[in-house]
Residue, then its C-alpha position, 0 to 999 in steps of 0.5 A: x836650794x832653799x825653800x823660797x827658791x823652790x817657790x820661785x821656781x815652782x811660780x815660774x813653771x806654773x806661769x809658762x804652762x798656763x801660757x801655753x795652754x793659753x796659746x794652745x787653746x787659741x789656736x784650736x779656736x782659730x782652727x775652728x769651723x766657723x758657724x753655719x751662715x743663716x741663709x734668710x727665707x726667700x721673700x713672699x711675693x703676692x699673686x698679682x690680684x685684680x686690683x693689680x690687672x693692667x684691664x681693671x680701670x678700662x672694664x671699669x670705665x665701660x661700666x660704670x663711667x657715665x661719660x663712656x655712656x655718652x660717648x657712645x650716645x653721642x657718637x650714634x647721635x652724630x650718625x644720625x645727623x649723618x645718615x640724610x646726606x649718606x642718603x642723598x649724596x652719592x659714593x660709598x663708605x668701603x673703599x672696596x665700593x670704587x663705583x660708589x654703588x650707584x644705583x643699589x638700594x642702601x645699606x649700613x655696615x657694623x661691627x658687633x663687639x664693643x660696636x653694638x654689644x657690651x661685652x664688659x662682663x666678659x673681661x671683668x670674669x677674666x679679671x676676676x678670675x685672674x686670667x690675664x692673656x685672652x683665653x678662648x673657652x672663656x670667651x666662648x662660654x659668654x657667646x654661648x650665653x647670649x647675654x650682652x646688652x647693648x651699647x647706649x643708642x645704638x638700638x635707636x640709631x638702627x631702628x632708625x636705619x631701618x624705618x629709612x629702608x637701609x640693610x642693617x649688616x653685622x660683620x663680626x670677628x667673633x669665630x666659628x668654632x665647632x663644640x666637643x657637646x655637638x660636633x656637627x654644628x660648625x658654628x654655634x656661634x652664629x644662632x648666639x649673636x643672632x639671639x643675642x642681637x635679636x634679644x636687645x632690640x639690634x633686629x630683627x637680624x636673619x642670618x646672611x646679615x651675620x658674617x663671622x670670622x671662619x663662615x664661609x672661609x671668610x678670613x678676620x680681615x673684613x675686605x672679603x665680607x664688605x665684598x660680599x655686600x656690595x654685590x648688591x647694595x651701596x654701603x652708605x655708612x660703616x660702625x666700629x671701635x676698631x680701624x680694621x673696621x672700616x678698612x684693611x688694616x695690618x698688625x704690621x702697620x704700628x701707631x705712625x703707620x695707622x696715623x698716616x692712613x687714617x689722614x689718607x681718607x680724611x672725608x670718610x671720617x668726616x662723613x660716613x665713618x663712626x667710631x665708637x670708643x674701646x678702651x679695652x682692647x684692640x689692635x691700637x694696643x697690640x701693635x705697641x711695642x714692649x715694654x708697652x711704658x716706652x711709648x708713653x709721652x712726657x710732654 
């Protein structure tokens, strides 16, 4: 053999070793684990803040809209365009009263919260502080203080009531709750709204003429408390932001249902029934079902 084919011979076998590493090489890469996938980081979802709070722009339309403030004027106004027929004219403002009281000296019946006092600094804590369900302590501790003012023209309305001789009774579902600091008082709450109402010019109030929920058993339906009036006055006119306000009303009863029974008593409305207006809260907002959107009209 001569050199050149030595040559040849010897390019050949380089050739075929190279191929083979070359698939060698190959198959070890697909046999290879792949890398380790990169799992990204779970999105950072914000805490819901007060700009977010479902309440924010009601609280704020009770503070700071001058249209809620005559509304309310408004509404006590109409009261006392009202007040010398309830006077004069005979029947009753609770459908309790089915005799019409006759010959009972007069009274007017109100409801306290969002009726005569603004408690609007109480829900903007909540929604300052991020308490987003109604919580209890919270609520207490602005009783305790005593400090909410009142609701424009209803200090005027009463003391109108009152130079006409009419009772001025508060039936309130604000609750008696007994405290851990002094057990023995079963209801603190009852000489703070006293104070309270007293304070802004709403008295002056002695104590049978506040009736909270859990006094005497009395229930958070009010038809017990309106009971206890008509004994011994004829309720010429009654004050509420809310239905349950003037007469029973259930958390079954929904938005058709309430609609329904307020048609039912058209003439009270129209004469000794006043509504004063509550964007807040109240049983028009908890008796919609959930989601709360899927009632909302698009045409």
């Amino acid at each position: 053999m001569n050199m050149r084919s030595i040559r040849v011979l010897l390019l050949a076998a380089t050739a075929v070793a190279l191929s083979a590493c070359s698939v060698n090489i190959g198959d070890r890469a697909d046999k290879a684990p792949p890398p380790p996938a990169t799992v990204p980081p779970p999105p950072v979802v914000a805490k819901p803040g007060p700009e977010d709070d479902p309440r924010l722009l009601a609280t704020l339309y009770m503070q700071q809209s001058e249209e809620l403030r005559r509304l309310s004027k408004q509404a006590y106004a109409l009261a006392s365009l009202r007040l010398p027929a309830a006077l004069k004219q005979p029947g009753s403002s609770a459908l309790e009263q089915t005799d019409g009281g006759k010959g009972k000296p007069p009274a007017a019946i109100f409801d306290v919260d969002e009726t005569v006092l603004d408690n609007s600094p109480h829900q903007a804590r909540a929604i300052l502080s991020g308490t987003r369900n109604f919580d209890l302590a919270q609520w207490d501790q602005w009783v305790s203080e005593a400090a909410a003012t009142p609701m424009a023209g209803a200090v005027d309305f009463v003391k109108e009531l009152r130079r006409n001789k009419v009772r001025v009774v508060y039936i309130t579902n604000r609750e008696c709750r007994p405290r851990t600091a002094n057990p023995g008082d079963p209801c603190p709450q009852h000489a703070e709204t006293l104070a309270n109402l007293n304070k802004v010019g709403l008295g002056p109030v002695v104590p049978e003429d506040l009736m909270l929920k859990g006094q005497n058993g009395w229930p958070s339906d009010k038809a017990p408390r309106r009971l206890e009036v008509i004994k011994t006055h004829r309720i010429i006119m009654s004050f509420g932001d809310q239905f349950s306000d003037m007469m029973s009303v259930t958390r079954k009863d929904d938005s058709a249902a309430r609609a329904r029974i307020a048609a039912e008593h058209e003439a009270l409305w129209n004469t000794r029934w006043i509504v004063i207006p509550n964007p807040t809260y109240g049983q028009w907002v908890d008796v919609l079902p959930e989601p709360n959107s899927s009632v909302l009209r698009t045409k």
